[in-house]
PDBQT receptor file of N, H, CA, C and O in Angstrom, charges set to zero:
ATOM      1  N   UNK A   1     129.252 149.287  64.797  1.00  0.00    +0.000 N 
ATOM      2  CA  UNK A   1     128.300 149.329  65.872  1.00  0.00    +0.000 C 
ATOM      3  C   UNK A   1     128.880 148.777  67.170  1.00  0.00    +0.000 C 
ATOM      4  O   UNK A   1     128.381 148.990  68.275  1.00  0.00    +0.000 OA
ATOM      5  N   UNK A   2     130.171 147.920  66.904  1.00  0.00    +0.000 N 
ATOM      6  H   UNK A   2     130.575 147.747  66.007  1.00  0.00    +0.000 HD
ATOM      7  CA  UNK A   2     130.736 147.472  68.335  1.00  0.00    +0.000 C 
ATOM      8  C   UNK A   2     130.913 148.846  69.064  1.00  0.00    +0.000 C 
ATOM      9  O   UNK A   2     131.153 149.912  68.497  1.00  0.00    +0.000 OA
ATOM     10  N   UNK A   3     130.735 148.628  70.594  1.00  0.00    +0.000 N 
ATOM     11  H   UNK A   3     130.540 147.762  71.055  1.00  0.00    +0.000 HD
ATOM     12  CA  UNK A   3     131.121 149.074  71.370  1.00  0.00    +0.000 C 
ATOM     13  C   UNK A   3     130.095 150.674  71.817  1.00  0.00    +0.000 C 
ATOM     14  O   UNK A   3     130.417 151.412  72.747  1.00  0.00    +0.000 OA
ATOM     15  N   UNK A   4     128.703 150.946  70.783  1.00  0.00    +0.000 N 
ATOM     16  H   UNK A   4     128.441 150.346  70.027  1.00  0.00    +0.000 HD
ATOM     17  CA  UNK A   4     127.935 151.491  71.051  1.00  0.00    +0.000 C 
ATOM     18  C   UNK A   4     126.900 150.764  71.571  1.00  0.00    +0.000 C 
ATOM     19  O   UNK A   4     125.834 151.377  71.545  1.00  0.00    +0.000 OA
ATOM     20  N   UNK A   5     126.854 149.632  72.048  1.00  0.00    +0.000 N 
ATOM     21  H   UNK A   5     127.721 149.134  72.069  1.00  0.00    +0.000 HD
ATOM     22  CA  UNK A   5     125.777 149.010  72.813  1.00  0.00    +0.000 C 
ATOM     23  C   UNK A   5     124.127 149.130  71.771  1.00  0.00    +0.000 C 
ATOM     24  O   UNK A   5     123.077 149.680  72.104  1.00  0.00    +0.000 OA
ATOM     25  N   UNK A   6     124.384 148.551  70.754  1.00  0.00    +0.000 N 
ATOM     26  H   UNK A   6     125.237 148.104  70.483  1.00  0.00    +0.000 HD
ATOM     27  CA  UNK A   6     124.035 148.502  69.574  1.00  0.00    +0.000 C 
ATOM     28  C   UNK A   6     124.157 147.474  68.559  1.00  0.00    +0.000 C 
ATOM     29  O   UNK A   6     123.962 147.674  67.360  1.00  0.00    +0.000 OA
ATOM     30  N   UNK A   7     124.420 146.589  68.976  1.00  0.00    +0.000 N 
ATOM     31  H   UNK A   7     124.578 146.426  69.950  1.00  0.00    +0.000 HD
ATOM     32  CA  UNK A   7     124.556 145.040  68.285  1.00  0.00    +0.000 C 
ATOM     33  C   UNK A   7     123.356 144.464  68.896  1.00  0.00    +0.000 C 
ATOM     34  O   UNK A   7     123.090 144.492  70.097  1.00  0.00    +0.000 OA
ATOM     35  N   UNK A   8     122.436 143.773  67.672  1.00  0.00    +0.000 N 
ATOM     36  H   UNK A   8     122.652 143.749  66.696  1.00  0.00    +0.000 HD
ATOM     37  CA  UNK A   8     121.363 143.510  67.128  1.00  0.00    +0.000 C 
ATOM     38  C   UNK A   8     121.785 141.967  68.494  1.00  0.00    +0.000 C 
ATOM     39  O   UNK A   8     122.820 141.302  68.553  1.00  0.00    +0.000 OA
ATOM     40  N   UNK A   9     120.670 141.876  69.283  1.00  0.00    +0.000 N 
ATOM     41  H   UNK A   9     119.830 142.416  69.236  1.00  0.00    +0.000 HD
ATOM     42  CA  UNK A   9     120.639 139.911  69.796  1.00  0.00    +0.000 C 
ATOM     43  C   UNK A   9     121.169 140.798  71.412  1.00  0.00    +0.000 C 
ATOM     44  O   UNK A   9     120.248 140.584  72.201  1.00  0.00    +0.000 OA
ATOM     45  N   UNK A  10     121.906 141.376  71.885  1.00  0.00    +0.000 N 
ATOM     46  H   UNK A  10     122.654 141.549  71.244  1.00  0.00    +0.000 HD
ATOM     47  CA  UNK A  10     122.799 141.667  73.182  1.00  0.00    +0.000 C 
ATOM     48  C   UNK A  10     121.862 142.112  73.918  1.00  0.00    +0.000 C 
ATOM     49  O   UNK A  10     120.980 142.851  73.481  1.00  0.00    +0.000 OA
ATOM     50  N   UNK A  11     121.952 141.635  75.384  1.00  0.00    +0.000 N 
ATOM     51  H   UNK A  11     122.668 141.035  75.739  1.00  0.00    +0.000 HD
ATOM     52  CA  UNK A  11     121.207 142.319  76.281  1.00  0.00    +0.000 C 
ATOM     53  C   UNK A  11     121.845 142.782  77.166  1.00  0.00    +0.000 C 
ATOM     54  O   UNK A  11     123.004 142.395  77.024  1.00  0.00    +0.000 OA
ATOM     55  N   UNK A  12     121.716 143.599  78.284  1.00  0.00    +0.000 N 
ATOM     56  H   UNK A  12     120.774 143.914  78.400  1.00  0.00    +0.000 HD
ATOM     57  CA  UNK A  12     122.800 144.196  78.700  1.00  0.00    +0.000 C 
ATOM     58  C   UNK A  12     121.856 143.577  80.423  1.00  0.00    +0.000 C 
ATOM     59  O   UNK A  12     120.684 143.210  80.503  1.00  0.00    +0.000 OA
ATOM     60  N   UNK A  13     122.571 143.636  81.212  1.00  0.00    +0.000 N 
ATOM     61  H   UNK A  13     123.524 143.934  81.147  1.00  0.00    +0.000 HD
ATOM     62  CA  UNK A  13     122.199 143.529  82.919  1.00  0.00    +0.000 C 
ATOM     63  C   UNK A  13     122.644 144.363  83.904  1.00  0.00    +0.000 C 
ATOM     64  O   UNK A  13     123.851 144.389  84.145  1.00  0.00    +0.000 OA
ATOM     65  N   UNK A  14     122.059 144.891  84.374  1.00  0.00    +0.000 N 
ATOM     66  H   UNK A  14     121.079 144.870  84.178  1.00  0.00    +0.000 HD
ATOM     67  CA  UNK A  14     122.254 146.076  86.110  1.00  0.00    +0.000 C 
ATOM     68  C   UNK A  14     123.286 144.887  86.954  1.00  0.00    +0.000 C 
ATOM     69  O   UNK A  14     122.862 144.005  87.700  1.00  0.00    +0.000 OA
ATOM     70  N   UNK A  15     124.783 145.154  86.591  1.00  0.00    +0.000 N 
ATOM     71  H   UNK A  15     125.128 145.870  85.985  1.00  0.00    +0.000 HD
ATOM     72  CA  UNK A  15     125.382 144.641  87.610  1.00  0.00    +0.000 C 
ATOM     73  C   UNK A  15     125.813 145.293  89.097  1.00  0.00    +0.000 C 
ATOM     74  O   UNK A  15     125.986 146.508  89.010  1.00  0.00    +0.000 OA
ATOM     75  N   UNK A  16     126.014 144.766  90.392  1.00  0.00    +0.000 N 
ATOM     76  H   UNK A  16     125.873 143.779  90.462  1.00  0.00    +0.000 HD
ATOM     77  CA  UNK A  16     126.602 145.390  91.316  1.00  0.00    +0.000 C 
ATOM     78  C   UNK A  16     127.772 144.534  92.483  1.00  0.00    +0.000 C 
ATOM     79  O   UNK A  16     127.547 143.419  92.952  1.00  0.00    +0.000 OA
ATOM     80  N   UNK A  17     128.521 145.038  92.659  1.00  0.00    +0.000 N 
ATOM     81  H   UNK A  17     128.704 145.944  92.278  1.00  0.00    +0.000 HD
ATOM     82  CA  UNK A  17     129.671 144.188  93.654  1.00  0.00    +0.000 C 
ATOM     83  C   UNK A  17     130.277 145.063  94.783  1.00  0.00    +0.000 C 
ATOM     84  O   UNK A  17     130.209 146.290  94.868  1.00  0.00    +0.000 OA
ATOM     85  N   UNK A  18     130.724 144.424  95.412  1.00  0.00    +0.000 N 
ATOM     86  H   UNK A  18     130.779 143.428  95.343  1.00  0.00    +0.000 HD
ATOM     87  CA  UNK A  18     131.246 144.855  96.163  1.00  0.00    +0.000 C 
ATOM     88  C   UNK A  18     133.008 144.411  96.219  1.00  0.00    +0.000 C 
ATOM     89  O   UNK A  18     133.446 143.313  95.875  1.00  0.00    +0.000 OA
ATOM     90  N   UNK A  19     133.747 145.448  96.688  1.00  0.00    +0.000 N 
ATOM     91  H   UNK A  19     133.391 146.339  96.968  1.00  0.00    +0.000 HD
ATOM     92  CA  UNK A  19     135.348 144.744  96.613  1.00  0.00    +0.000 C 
ATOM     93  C   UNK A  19     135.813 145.762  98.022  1.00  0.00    +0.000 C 
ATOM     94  O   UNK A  19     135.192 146.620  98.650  1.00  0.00    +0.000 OA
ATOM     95  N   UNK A  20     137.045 145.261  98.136  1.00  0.00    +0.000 N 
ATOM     96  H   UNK A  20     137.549 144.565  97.626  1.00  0.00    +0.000 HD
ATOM     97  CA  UNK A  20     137.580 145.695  99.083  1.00  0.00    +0.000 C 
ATOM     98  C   UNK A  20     139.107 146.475  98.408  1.00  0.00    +0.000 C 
ATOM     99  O   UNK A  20     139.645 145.820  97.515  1.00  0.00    +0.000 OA
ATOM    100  N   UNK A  21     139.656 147.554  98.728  1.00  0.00    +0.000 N 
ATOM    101  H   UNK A  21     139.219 148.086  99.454  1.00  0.00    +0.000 HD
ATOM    102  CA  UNK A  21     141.055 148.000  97.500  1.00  0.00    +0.000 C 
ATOM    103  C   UNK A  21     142.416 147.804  99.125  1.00  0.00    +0.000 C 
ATOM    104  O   UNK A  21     142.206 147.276 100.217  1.00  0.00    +0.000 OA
ATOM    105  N   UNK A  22     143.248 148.240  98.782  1.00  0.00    +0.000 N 
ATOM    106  H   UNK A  22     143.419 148.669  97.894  1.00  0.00    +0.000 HD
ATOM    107  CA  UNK A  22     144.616 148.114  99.568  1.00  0.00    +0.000 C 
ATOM    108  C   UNK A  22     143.930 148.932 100.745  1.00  0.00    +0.000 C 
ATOM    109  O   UNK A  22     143.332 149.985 100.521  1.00  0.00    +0.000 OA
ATOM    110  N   UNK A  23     144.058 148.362 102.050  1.00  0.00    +0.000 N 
ATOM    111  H   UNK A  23     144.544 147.507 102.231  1.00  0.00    +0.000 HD
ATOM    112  CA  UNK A  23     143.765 149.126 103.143  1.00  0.00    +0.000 C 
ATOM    113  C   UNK A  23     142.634 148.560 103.993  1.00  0.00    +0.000 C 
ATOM    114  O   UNK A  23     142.360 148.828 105.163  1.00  0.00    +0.000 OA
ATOM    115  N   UNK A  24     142.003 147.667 103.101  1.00  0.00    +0.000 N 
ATOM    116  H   UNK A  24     142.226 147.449 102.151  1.00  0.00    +0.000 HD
ATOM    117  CA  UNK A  24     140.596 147.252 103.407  1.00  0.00    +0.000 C 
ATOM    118  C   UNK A  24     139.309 148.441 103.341  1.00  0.00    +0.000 C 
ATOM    119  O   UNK A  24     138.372 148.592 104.125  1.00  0.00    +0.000 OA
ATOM    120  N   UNK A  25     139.602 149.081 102.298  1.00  0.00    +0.000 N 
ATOM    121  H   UNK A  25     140.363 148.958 101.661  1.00  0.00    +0.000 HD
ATOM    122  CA  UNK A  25     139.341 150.131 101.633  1.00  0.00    +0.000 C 
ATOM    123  C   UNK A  25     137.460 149.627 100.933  1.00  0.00    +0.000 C 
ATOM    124  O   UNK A  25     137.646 148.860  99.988  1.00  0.00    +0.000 OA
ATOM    125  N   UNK A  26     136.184 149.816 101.118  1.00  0.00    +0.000 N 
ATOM    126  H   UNK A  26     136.033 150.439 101.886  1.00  0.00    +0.000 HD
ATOM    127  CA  UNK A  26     135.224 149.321 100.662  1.00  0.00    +0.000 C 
ATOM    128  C   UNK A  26     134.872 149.753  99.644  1.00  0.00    +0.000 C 
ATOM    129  O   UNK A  26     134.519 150.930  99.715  1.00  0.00    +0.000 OA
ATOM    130  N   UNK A  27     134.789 149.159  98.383  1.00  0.00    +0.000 N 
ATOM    131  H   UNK A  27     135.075 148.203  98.325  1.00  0.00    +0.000 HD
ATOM    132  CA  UNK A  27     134.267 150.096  97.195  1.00  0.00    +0.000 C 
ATOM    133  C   UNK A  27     132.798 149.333  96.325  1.00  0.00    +0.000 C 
ATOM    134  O   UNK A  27     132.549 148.181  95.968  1.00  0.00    +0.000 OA
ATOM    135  N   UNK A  28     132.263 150.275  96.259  1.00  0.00    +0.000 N 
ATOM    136  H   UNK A  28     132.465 151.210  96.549  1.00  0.00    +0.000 HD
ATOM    137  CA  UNK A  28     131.488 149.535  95.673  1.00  0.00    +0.000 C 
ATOM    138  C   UNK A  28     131.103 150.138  94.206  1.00  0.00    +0.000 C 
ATOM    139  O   UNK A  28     131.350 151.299  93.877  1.00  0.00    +0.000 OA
ATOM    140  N   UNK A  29     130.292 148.923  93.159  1.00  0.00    +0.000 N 
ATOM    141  H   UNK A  29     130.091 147.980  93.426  1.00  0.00    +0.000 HD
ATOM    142  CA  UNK A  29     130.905 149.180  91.829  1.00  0.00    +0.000 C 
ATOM    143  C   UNK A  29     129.208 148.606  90.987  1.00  0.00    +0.000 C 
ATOM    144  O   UNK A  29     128.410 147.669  90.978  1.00  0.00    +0.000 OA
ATOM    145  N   UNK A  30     129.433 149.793  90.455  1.00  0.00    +0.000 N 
ATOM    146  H   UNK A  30     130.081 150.555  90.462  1.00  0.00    +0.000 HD
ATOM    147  CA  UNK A  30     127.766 149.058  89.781  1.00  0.00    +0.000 C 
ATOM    148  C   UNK A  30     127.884 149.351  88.143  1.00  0.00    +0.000 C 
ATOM    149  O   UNK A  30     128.673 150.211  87.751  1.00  0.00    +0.000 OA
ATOM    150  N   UNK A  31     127.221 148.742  87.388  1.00  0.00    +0.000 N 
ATOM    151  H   UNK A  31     126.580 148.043  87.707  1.00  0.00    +0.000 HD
ATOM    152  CA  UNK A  31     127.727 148.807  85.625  1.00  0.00    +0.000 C 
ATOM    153  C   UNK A  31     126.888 148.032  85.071  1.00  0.00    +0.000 C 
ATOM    154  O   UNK A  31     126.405 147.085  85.692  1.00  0.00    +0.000 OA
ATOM    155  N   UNK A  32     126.550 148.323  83.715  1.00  0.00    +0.000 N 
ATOM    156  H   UNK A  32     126.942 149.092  83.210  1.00  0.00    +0.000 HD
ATOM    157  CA  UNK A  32     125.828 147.320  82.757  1.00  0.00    +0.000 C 
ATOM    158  C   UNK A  32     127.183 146.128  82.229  1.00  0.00    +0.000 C 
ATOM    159  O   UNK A  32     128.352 146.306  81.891  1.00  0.00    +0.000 OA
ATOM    160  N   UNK A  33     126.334 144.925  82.371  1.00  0.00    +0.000 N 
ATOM    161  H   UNK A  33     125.383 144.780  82.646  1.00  0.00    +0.000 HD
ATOM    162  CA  UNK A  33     127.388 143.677  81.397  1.00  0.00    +0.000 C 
ATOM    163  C   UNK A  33     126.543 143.020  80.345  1.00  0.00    +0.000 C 
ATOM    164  O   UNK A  33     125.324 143.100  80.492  1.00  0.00    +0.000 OA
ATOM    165  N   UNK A  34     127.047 142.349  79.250  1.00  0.00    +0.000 N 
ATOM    166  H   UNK A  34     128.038 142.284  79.130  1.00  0.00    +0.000 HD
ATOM    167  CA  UNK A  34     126.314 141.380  78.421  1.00  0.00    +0.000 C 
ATOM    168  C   UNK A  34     126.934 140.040  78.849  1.00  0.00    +0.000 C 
ATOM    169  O   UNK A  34     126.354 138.976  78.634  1.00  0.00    +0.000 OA
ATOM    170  N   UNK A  35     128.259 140.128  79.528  1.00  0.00    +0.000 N 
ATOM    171  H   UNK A  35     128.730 140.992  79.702  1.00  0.00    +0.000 HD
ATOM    172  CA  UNK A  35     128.502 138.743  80.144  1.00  0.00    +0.000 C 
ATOM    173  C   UNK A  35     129.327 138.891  81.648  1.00  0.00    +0.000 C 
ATOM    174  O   UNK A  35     130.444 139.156  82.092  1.00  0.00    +0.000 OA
ATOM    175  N   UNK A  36     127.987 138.534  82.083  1.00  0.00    +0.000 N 
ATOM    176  H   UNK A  36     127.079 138.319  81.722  1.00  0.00    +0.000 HD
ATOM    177  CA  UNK A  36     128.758 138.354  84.049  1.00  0.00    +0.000 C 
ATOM    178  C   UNK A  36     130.003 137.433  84.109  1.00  0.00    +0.000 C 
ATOM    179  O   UNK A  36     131.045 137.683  84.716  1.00  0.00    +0.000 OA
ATOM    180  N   UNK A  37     129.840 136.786  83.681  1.00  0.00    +0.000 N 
ATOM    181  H   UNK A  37     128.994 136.584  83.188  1.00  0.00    +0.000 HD
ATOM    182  CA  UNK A  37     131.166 135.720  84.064  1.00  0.00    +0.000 C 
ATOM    183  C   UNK A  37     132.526 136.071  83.244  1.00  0.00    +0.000 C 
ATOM    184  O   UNK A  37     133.345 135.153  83.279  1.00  0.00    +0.000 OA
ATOM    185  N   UNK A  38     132.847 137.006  82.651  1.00  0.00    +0.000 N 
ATOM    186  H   UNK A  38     132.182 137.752  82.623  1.00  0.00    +0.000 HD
ATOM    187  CA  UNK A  38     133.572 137.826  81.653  1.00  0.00    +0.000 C 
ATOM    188  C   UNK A  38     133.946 139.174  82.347  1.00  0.00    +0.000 C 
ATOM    189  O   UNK A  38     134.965 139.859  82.432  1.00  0.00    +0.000 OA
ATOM    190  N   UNK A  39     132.633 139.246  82.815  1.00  0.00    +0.000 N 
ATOM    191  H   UNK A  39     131.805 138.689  82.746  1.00  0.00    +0.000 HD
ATOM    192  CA  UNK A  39     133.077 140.886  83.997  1.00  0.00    +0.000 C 
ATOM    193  C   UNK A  39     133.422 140.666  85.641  1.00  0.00    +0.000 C 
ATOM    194  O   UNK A  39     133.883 141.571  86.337  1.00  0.00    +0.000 OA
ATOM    195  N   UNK A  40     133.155 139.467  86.080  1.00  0.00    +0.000 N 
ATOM    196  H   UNK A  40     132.781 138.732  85.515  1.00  0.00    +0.000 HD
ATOM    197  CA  UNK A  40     133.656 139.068  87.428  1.00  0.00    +0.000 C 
ATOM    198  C   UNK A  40     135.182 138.844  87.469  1.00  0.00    +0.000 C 
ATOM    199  O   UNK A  40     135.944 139.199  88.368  1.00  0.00    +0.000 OA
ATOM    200  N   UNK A  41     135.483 138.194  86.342  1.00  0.00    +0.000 N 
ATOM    201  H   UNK A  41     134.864 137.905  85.612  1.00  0.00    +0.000 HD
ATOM    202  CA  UNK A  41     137.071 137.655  85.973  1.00  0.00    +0.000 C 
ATOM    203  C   UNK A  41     137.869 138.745  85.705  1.00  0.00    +0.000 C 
ATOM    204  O   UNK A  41     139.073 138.579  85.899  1.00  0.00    +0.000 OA
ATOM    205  N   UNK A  42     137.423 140.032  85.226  1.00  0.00    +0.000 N 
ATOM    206  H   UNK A  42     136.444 140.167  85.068  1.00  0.00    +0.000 HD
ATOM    207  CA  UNK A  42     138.072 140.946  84.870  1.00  0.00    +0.000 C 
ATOM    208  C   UNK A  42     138.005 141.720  85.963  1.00  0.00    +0.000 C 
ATOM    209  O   UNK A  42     138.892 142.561  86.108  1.00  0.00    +0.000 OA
ATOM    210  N   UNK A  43     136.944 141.607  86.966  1.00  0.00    +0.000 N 
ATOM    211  H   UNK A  43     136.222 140.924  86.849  1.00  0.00    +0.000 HD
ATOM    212  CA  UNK A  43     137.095 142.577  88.044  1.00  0.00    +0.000 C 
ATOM    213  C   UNK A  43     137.963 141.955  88.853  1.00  0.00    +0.000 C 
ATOM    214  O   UNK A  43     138.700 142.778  89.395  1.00  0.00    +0.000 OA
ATOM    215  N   UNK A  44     138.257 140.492  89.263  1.00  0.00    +0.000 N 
ATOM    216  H   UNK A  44     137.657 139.824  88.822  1.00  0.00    +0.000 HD
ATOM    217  CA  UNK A  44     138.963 139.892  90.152  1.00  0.00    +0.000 C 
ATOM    218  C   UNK A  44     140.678 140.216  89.669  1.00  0.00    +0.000 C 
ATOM    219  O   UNK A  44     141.591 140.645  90.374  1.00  0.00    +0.000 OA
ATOM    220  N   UNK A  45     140.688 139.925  88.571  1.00  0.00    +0.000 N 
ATOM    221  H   UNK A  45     139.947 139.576  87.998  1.00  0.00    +0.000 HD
ATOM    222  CA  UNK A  45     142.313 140.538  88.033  1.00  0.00    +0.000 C 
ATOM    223  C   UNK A  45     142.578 141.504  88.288  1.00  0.00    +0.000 C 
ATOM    224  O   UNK A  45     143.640 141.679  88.885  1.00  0.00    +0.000 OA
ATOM    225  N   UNK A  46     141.674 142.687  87.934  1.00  0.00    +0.000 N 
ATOM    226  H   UNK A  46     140.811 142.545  87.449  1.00  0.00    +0.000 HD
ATOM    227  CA  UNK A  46     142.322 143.747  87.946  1.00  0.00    +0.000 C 
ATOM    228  C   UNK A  46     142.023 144.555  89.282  1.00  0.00    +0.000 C 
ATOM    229  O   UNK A  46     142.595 145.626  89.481  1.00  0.00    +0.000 OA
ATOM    230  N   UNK A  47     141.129 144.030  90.183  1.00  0.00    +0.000 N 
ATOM    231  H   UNK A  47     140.664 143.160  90.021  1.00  0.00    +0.000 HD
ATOM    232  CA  UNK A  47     141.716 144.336  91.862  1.00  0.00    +0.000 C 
ATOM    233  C   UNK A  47     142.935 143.491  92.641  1.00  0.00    +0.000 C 
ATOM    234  O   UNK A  47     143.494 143.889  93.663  1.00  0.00    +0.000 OA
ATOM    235  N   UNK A  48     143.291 141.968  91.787  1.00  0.00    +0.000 N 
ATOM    236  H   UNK A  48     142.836 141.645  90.956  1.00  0.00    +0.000 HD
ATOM    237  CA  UNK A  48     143.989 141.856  92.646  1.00  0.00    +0.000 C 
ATOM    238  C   UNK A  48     145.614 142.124  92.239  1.00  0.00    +0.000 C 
ATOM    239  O   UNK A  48     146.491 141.926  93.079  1.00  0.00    +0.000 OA
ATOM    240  N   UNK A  49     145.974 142.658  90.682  1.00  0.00    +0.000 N 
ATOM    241  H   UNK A  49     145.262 142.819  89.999  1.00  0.00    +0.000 HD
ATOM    242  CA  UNK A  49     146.851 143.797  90.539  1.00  0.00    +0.000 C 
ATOM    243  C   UNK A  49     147.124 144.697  91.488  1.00  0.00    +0.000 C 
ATOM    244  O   UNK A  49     148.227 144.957  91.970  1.00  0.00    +0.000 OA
ATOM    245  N   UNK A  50     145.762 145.307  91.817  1.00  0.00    +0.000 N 
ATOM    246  H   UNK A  50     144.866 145.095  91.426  1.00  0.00    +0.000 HD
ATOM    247  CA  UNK A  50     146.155 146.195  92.684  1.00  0.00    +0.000 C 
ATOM    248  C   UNK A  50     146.394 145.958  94.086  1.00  0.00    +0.000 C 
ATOM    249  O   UNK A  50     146.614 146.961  94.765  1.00  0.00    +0.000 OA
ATOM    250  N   UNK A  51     146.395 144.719  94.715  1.00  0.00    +0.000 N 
ATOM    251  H   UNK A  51     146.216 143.904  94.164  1.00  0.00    +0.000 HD
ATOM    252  CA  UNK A  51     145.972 144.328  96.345  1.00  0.00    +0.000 C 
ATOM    253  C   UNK A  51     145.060 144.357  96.518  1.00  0.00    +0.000 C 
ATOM    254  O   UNK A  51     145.023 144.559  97.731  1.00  0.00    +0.000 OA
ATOM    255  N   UNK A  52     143.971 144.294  96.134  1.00  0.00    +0.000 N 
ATOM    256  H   UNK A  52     144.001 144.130  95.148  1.00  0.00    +0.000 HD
ATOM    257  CA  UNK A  52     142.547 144.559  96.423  1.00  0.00    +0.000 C 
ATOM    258  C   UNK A  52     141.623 142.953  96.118  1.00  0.00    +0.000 C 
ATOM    259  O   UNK A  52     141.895 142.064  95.311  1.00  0.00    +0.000 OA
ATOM    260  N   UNK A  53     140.700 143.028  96.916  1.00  0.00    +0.000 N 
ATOM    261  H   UNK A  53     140.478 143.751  97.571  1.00  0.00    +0.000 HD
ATOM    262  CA  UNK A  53     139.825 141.625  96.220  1.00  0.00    +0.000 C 
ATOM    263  C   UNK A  53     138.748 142.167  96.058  1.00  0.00    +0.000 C 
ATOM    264  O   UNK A  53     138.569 143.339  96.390  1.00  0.00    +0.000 OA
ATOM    265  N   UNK A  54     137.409 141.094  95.277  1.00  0.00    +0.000 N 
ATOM    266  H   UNK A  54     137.554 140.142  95.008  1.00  0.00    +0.000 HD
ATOM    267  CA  UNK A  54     136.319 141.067  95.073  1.00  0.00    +0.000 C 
ATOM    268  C   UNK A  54     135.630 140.244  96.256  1.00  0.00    +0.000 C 
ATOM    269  O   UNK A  54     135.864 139.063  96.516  1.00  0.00    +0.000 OA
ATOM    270  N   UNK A  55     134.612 141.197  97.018  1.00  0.00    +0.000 N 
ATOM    271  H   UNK A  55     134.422 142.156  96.807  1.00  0.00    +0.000 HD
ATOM    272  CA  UNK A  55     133.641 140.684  98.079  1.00  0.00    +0.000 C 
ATOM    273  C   UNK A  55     133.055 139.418  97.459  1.00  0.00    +0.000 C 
ATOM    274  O   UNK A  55     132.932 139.206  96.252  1.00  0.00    +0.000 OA
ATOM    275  N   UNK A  56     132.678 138.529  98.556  1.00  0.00    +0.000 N 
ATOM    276  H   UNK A  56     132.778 138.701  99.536  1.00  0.00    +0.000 HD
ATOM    277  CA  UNK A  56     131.976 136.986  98.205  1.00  0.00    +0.000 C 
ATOM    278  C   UNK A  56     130.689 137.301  97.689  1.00  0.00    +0.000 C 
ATOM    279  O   UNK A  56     130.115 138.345  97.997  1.00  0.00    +0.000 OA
ATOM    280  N   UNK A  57     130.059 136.193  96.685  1.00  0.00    +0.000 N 
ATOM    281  H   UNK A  57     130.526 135.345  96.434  1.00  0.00    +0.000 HD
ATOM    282  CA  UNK A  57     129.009 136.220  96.537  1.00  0.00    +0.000 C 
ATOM    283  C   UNK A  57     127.881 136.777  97.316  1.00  0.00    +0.000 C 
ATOM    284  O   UNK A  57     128.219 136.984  98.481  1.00  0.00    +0.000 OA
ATOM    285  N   UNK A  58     127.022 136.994  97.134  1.00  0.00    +0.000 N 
ATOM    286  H   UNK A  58     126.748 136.826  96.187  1.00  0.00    +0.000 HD
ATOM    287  CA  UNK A  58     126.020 137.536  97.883  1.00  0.00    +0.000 C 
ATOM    288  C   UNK A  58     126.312 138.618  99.341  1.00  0.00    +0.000 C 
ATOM    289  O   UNK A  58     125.801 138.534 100.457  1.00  0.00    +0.000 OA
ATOM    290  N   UNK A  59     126.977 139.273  98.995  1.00  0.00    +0.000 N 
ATOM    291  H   UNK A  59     127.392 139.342  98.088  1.00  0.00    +0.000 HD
ATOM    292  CA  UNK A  59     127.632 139.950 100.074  1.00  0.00    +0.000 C 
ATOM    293  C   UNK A  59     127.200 141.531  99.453  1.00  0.00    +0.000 C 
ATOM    294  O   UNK A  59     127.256 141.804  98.254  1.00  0.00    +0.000 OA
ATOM    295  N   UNK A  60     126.780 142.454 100.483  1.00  0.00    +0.000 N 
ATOM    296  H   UNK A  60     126.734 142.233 101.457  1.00  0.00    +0.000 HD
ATOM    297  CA  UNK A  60     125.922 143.469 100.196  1.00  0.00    +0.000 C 
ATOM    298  C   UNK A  60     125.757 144.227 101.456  1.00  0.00    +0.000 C 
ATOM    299  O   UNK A  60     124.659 144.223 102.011  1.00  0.00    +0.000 OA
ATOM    300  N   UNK A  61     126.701 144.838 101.923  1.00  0.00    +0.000 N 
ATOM    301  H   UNK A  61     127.593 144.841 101.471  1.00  0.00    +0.000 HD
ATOM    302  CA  UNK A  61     126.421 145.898 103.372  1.00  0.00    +0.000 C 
ATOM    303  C   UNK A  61     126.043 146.758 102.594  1.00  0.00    +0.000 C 
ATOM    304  O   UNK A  61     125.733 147.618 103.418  1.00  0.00    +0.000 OA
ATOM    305  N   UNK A  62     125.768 147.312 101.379  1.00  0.00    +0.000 N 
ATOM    306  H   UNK A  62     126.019 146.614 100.709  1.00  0.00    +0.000 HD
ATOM    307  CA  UNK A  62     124.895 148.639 101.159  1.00  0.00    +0.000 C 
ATOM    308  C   UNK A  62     124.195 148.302  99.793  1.00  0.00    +0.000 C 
ATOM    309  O   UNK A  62     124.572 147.648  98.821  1.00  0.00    +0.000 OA
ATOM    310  N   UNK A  63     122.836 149.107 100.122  1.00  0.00    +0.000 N 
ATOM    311  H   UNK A  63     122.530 149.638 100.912  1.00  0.00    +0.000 HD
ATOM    312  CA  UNK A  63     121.849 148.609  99.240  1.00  0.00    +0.000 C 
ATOM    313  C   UNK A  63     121.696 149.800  97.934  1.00  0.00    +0.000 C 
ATOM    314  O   UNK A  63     121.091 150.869  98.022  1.00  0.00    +0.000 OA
ATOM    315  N   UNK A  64     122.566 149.169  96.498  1.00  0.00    +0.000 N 
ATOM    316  H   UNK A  64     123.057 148.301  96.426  1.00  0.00    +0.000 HD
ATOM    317  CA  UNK A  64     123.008 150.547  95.986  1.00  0.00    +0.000 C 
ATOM    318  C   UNK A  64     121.691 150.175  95.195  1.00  0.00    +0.000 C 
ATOM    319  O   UNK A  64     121.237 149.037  95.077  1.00  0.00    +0.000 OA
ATOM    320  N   UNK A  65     120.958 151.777  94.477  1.00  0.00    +0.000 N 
ATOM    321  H   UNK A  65     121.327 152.702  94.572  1.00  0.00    +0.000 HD
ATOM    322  CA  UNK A  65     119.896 151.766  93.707  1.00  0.00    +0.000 C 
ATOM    323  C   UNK A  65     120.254 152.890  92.791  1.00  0.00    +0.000 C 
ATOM    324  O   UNK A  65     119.487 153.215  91.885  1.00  0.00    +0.000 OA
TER     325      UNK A  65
């Protein structure tokens, strides 16, 4: 059942961020998580692999729905 979002207790959350990629490039990124602090760390690594960062907290020039 791993990995079908199907394990008995898990809740899942409407995440959204904002990052910036090489160029100052704006991207924005929306996804279900069962752990925010697990998916922030993984988004910060793997933009800043690329040159890219993760926008500051509460930071939101577009209102994604």
């Amino acid at each position: 059942m791993r990995g079908t979002g199907e394990l008995p207790g898990v809740s899942y959350e409407d995440v959204n961020y904002e990052a910036y990629g090489p160029g100052g490039v704006a991207i924005i990124m929306r996804g279900l998580t069962d752990n925010k602090n697990r998916t922030v760390a993984e988004l910060r690594h793997t933009l800043s692999k690329g040159g890219g960062n993760l926008g500051e907290a509460g930071l939101r020039r577009l209102d994604v729905r």
